[in-house]
Kinemage of the C-alpha trace (Angstrom):
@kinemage 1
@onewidth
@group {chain A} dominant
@subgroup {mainchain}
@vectorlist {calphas} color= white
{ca unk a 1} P 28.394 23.516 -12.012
{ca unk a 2} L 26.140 24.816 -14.817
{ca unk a 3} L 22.582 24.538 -13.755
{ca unk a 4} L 19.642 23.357 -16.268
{ca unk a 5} L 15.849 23.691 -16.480
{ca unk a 6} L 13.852 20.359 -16.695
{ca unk a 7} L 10.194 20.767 -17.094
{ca unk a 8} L 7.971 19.470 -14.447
{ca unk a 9} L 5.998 17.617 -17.027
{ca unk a 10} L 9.627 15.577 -18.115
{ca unk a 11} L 10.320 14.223 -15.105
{ca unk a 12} L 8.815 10.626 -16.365
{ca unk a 13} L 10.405 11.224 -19.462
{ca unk a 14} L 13.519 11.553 -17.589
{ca unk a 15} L 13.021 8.310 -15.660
{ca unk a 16} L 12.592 7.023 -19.135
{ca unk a 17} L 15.430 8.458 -20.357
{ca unk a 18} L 17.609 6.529 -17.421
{ca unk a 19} L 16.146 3.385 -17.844
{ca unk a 20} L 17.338 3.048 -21.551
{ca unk a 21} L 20.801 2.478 -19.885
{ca unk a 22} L 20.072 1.794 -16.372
{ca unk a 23} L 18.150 -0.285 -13.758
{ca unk a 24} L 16.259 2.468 -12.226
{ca unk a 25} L 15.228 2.320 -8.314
{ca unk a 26} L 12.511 4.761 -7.373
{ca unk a 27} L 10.670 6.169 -4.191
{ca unk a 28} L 6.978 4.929 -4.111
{ca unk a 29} L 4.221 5.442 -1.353
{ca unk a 30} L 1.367 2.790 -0.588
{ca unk a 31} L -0.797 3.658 2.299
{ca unk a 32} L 0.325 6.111 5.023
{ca unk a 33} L 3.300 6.397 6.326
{ca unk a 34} L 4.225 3.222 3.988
{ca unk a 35} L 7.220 4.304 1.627
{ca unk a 36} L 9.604 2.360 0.025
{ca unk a 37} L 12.105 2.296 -3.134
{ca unk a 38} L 11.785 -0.191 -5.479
{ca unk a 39} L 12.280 -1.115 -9.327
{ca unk a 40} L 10.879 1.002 -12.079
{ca unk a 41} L 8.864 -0.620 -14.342
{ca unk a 42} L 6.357 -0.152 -17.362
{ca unk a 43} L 3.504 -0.570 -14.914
{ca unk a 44} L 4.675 1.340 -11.313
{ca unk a 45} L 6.414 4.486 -12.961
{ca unk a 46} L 3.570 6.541 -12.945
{ca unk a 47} L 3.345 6.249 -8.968
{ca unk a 48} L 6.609 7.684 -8.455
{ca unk a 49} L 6.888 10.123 -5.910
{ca unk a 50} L 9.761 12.748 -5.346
{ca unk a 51} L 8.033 13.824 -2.558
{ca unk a 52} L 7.302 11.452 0.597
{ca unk a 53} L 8.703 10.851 4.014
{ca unk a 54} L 12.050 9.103 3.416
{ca unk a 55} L 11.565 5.200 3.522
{ca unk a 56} L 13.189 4.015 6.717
{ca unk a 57} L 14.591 0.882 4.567
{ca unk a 58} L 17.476 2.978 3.389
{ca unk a 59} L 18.491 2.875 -0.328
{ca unk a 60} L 22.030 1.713 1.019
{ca unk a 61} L 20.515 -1.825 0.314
{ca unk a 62} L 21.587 -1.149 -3.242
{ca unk a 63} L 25.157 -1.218 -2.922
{ca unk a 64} L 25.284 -3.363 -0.005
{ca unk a 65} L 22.105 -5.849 -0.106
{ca unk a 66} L 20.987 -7.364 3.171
{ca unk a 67} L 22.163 -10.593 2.274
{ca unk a 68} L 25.032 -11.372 -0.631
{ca unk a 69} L 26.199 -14.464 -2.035
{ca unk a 70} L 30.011 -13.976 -2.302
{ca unk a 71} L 31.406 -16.943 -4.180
{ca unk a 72} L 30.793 -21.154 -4.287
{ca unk a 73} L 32.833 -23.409 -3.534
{ca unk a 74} L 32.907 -26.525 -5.222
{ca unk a 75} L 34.662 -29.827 -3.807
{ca unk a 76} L 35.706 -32.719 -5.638
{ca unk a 77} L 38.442 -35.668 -5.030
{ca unk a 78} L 41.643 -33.835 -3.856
{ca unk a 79} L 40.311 -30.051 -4.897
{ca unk a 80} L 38.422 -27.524 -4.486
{ca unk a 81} L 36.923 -24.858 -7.550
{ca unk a 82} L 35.980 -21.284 -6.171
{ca unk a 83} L 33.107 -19.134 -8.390
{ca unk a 84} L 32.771 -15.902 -7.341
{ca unk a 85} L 29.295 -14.089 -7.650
{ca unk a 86} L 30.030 -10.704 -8.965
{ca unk a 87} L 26.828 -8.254 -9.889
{ca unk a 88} L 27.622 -5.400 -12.419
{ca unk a 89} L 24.566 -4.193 -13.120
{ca unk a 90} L 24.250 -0.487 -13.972
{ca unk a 91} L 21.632 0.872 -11.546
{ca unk a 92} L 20.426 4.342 -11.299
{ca unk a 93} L 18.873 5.472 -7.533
{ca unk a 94} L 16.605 8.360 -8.672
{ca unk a 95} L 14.905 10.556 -6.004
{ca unk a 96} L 17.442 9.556 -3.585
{ca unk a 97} L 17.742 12.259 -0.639
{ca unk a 98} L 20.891 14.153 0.492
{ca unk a 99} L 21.412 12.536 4.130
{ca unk a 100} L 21.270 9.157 1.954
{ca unk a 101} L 23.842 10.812 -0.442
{ca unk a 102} L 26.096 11.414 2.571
{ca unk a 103} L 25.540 7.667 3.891
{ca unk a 104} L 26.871 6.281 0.721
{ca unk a 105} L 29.430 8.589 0.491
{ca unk a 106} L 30.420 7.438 4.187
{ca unk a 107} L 29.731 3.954 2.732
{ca unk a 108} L 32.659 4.944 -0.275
{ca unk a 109} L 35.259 5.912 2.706
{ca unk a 110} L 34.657 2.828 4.609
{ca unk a 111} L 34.480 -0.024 1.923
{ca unk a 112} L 37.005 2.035 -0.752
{ca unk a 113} L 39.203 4.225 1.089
{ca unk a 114} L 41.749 2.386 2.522
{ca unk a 115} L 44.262 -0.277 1.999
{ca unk a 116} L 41.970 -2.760 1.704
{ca unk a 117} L 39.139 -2.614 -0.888
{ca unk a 118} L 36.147 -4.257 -0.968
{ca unk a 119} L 35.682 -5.884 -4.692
{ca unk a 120} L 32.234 -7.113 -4.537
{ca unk a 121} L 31.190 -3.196 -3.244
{ca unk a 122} L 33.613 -1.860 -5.845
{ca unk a 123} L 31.418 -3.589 -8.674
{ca unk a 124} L 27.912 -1.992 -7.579
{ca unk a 125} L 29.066 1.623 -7.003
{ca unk a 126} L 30.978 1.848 -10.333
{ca unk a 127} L 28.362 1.125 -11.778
{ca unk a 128} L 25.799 3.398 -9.618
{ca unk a 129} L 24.449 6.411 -11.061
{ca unk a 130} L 22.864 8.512 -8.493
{ca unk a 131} L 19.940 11.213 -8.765
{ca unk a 132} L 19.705 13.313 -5.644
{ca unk a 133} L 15.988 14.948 -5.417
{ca unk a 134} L 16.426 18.062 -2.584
{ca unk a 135} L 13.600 18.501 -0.035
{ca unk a 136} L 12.203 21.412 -0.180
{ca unk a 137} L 7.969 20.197 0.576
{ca unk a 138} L 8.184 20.766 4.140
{ca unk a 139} L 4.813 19.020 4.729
{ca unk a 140} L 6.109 15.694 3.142
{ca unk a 141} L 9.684 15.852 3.339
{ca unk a 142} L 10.750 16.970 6.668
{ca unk a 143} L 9.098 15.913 9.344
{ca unk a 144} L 10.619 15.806 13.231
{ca unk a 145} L 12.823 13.809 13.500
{ca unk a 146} L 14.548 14.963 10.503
{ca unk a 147} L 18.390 16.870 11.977
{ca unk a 148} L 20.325 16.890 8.537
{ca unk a 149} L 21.316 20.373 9.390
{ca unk a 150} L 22.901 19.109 12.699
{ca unk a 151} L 25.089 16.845 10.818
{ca unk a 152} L 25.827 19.019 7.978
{ca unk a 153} L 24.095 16.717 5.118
{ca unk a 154} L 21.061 18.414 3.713
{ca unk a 155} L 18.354 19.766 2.749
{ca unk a 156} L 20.732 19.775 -0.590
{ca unk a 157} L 24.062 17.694 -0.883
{ca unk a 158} L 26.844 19.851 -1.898
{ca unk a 159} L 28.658 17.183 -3.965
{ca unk a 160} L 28.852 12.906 -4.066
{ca unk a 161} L 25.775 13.280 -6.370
{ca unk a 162} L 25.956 12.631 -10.484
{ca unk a 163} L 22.655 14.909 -10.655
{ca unk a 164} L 20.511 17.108 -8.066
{ca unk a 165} L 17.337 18.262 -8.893
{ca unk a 166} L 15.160 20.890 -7.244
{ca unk a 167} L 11.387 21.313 -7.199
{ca unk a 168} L 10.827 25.552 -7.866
{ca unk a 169} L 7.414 24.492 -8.236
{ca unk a 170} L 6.708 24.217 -12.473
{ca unk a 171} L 9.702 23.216 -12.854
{ca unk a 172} L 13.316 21.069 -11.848
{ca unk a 173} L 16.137 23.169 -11.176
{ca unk a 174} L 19.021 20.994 -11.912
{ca unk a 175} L 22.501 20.207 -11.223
{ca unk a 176} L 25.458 17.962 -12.713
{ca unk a 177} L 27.819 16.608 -10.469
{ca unk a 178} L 30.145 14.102 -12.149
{ca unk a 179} L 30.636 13.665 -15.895
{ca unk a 180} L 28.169 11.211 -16.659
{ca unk a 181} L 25.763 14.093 -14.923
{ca unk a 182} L 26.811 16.333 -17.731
{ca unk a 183} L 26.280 14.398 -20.240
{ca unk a 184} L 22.467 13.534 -18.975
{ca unk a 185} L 22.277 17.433 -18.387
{ca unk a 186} L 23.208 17.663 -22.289
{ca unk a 187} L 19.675 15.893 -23.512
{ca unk a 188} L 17.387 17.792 -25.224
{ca unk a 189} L 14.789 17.379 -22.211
{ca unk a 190} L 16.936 20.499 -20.598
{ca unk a 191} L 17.504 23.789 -21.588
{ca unk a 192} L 19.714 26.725 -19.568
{ca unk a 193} L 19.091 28.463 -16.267
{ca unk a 194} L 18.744 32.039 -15.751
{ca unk a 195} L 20.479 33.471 -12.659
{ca unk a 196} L 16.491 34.250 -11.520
{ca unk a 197} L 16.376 30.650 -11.158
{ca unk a 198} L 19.725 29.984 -9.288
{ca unk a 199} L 18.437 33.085 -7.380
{ca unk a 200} L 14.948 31.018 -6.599
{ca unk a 201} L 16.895 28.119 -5.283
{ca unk a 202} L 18.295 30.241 -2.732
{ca unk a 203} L 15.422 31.030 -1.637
{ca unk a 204} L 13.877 28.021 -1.039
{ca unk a 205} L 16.904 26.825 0.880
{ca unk a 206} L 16.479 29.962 2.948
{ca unk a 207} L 12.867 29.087 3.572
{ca unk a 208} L 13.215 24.937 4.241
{ca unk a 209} L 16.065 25.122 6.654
{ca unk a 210} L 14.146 27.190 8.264
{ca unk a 211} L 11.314 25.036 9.242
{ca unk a 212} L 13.408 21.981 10.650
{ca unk a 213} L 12.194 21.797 14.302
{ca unk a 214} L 15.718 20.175 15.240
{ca unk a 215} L 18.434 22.400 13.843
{ca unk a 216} L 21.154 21.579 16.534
{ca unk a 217} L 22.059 18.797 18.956
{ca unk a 218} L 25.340 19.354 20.491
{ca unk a 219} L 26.891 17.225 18.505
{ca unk a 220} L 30.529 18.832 18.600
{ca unk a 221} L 29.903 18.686 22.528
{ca unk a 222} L 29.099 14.822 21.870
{ca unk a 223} L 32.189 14.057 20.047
{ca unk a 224} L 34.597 15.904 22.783
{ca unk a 225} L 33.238 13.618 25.778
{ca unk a 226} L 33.050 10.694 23.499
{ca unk a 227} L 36.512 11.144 22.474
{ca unk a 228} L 38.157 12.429 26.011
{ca unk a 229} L 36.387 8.924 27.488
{ca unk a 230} L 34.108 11.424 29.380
{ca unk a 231} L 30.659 9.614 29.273
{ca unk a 232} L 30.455 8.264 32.825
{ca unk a 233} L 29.168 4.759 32.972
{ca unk a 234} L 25.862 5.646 34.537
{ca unk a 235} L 25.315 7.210 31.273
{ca unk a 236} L 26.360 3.972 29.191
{ca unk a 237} L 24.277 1.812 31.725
{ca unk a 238} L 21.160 4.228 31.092
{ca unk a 239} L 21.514 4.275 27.606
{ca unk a 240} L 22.053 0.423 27.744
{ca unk a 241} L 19.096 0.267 30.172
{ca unk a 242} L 17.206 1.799 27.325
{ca unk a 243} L 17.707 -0.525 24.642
{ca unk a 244} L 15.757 -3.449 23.540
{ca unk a 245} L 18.075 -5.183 21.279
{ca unk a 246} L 16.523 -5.591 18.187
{ca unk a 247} L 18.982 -4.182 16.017
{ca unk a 248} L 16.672 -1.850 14.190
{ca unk a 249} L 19.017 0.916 14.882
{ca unk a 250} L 21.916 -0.156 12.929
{ca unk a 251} L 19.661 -1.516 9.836
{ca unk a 252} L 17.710 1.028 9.151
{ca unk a 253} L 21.032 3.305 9.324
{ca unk a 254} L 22.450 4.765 5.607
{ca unk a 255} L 26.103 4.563 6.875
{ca unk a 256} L 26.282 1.635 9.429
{ca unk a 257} L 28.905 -0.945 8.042
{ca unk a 258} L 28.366 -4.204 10.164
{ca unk a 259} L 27.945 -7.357 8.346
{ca unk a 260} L 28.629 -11.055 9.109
{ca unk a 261} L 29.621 -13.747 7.184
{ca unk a 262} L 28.365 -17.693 7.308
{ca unk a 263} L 28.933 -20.598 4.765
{ca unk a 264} L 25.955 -22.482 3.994
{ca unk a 265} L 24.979 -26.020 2.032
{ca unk a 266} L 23.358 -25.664 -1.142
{ca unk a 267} L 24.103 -29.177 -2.787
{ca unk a 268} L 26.154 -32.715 -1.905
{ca unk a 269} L 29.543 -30.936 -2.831
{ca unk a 270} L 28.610 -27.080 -2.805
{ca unk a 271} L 29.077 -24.722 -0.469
{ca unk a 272} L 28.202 -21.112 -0.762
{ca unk a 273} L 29.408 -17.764 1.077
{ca unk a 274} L 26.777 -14.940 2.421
{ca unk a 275} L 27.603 -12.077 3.882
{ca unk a 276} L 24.519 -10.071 5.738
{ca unk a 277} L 24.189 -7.315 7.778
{ca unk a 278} L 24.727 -7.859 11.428
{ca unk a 279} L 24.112 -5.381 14.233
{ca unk a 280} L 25.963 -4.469 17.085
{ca unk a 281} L 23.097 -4.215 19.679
{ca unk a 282} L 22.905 -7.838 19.361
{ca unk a 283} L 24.047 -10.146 21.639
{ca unk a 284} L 25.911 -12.723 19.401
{ca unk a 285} L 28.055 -9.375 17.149
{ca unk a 286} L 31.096 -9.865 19.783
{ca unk a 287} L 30.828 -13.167 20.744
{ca unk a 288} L 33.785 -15.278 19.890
{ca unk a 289} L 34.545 -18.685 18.199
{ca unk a 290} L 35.163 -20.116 22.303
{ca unk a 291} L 32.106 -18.616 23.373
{ca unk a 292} L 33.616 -16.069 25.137
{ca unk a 293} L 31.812 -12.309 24.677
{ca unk a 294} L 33.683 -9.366 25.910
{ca unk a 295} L 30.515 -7.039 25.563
{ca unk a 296} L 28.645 -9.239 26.511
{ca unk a 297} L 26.157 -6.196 28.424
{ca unk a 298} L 24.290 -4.387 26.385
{ca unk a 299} L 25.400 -1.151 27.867
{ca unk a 300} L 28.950 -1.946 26.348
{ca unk a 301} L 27.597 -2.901 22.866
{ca unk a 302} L 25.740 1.040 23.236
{ca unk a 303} L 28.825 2.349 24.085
{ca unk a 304} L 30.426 0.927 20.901
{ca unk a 305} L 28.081 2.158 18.690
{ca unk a 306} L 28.140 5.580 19.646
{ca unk a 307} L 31.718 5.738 19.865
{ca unk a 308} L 31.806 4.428 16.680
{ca unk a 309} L 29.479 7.103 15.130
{ca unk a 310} L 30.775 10.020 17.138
{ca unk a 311} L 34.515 9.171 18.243
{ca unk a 312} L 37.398 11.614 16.695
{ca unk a 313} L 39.635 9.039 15.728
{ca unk a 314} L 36.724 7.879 13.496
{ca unk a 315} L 35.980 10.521 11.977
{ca unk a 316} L 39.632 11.147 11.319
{ca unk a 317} L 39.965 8.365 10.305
{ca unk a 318} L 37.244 8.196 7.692
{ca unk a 319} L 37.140 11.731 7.440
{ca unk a 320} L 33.035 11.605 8.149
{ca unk a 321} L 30.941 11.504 10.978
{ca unk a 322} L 28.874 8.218 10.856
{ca unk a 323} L 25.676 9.919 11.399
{ca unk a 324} L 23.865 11.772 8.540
{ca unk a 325} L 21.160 13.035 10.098
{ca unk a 326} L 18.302 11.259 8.528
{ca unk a 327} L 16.682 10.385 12.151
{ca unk a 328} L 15.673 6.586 11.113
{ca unk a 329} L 17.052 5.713 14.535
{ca unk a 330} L 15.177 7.885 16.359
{ca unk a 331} L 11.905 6.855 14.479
{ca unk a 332} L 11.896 3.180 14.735
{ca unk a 333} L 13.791 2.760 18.139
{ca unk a 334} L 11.298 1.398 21.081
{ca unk a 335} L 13.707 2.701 23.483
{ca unk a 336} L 14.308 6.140 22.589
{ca unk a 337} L 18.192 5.667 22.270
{ca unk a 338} L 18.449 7.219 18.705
{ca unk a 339} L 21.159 9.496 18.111
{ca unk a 340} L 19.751 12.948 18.807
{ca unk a 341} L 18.363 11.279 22.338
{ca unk a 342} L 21.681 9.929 23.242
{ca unk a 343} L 23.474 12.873 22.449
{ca unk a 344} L 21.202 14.994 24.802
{ca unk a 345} L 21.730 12.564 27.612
{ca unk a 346} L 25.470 12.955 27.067
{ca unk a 347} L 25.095 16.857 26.816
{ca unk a 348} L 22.647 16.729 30.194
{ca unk a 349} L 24.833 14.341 32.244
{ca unk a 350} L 28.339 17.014 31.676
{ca unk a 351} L 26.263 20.136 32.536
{ca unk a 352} L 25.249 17.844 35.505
{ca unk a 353} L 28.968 17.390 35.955
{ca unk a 354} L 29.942 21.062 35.785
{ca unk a 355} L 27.320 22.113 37.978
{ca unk a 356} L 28.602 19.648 40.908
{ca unk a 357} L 31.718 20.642 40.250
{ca unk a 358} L 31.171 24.384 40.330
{ca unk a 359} L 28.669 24.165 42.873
{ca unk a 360} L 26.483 26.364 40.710
């Protein structure tokens, strides 16, 4: 990758730039702790910020929105005409960060992947172009409950980007990482780097990783008892014990895949299809057409989440852990179940079993 030089003062002109071909999302910051992304426009692009605590409303909304009309289905006399809703807007995310990189990447394996692909996610993220802004202001873009560097995500993405840029302070160190990248690298807004300022970058990623407070948390240890079925169930029915239920968890997650799907009414002969996220901490995700709900404890809905996330056959499967470090969970859960919590109970509870079993 050839790295460019954008001007501090060009960063709006960049945004610009962008919106000529794309809708362009943005981060933006109201009061406190409130951040968000939303819509660039001729009257909020001056408040964007490329420096904030990551919104907890994940830019994954993007690609898959919290609820999606599918198709319609229109009934007459003896038939039956089908419309599908497909959205091909070109859409730039600027400023997104790299765990939120990693969750759409994760997103890519799970909808794309496979045998089976899903169209109506096929049509956003072909036509997503995304600009991945590194943290590097430790004041406002780590803060503790931030463990990218557990999961192997950040500060900086190493690829699934189209362009990275880095704050060195006056100026945007940046970084093309498909071909459409390259050609936005070739504007006239950039000019060359000097190997003084690929040398700089180092340096700041020396400096930022080390002031995470969380830089490990046992998460290889995690995924061998998850996978060898060696959580006890006191450790599921703690964890379960834990958890209110209100899905927050799994929404506010960049590479949770749950969604449900429900016909509704919308005139005398039309019918339309939604799909919106679902969760799995609630009560109603494995409940079946009879009734019947074979997880139906909440301690067994836990334990399918996590083995979901941290299971080997997952992870082989879509050849990326479903965790990306961002530490959303941890932030908005009531119960403290969020994954660096849970994986410390599971790390506690098999040096509890050693110890009985060593008698030391």
């Amino acid at each position: 990758m050839r790295a460019r030089i954008l001007p501090q003062s060009d960063l709006l002109n960049l945004v610009d730039l962008l919106r000529q071909e794309y809708e362009v999302v943005a981060p933006f910051c109201d009061r406190g702790r409130d951040t968000y992304f939303d819509v660039v426009n001729d009257d909020n692009r001056a408040r964007i910020q490329v420096h904030l605590p990551h919104p907890f409303y994940p830019p994954k909304r993007w690609v898959i929105p919290h609820l999606e009309r599918l198709f319609k289905i229109r009934t007459g006399p003896g038939q039956a005409e089908i419309t599908p809703y497909y959205h091909e807007v070109k859409r730039a995310i600027f400023g997104i960060r790299s765990c939120d990189i990693a969750g759409i990447h994760h997103l890519d394996r799970f909808y794309l992947g496979r045998d089976f692909r899903d169209i109506y996610y096929e049509y956003r993220r072909r036509n997503l172009f995304l600009v991945n802004v590194v943290c590097t202001d430790v004041e406002r873009d780590i803060s503790d409950i931030c463990f990218c560097m557990c999961a192997d995500t950040g500060p900086a993405a190493r690829d699934h980007f189209d362009v990275q840029l880095m704050d060195l302070g006056t100026e945007f160190l940046a970084l093309a990482g498909t071909p459409a990248g390259e050609a936005l690298l070739a504007q006239p807004l950039f000019r060359p780097a000097t190997a003084a300022h690929v040398n700089q970058r180092r340096a700041i990623l020396t400096r930022v990783r080390q002031s995470f407070k969380t830089t490990t948390s046992w998460f290889s240890a995690a995924i061998n008892l998850v996978s060898q079925g060696r959580v006890t169930e006191k450790t599921w029915e703690d964890i379960g014990n834990r958890c209110l239920e209100c899905g927050g968890c799994t929404y506010v997650c960049p590479a949770c895949t749950c969604f449900t799907v429900t016909d509704r009414q919308i005139g005398p002969q039309e019918i339309e299809r939604v799909r919106l996220w679902d969760a799995c901490a609630l009560n109603g995700f494995t409940r079946m057409a009879g009734g019947f709900n074979p997880r139906k404890a909440v301690h067994d809905r836990r334990n399918r989440r996590f083995f979901r996330k941290l299971s080997h056959y997952f992870i082989q499967r879509e050849l990326s852990m479903a965790c990306v470090g961002c530490g959303r969970c941890a932030a908005v859960c009531h119960g403290d179940v969020g994954m660096p919590s849970v994986v410390e109970m599971m790390r506690r509870q098999a040096a509890a079993a050693t110890h009985e079993s060593t008698g030391h």
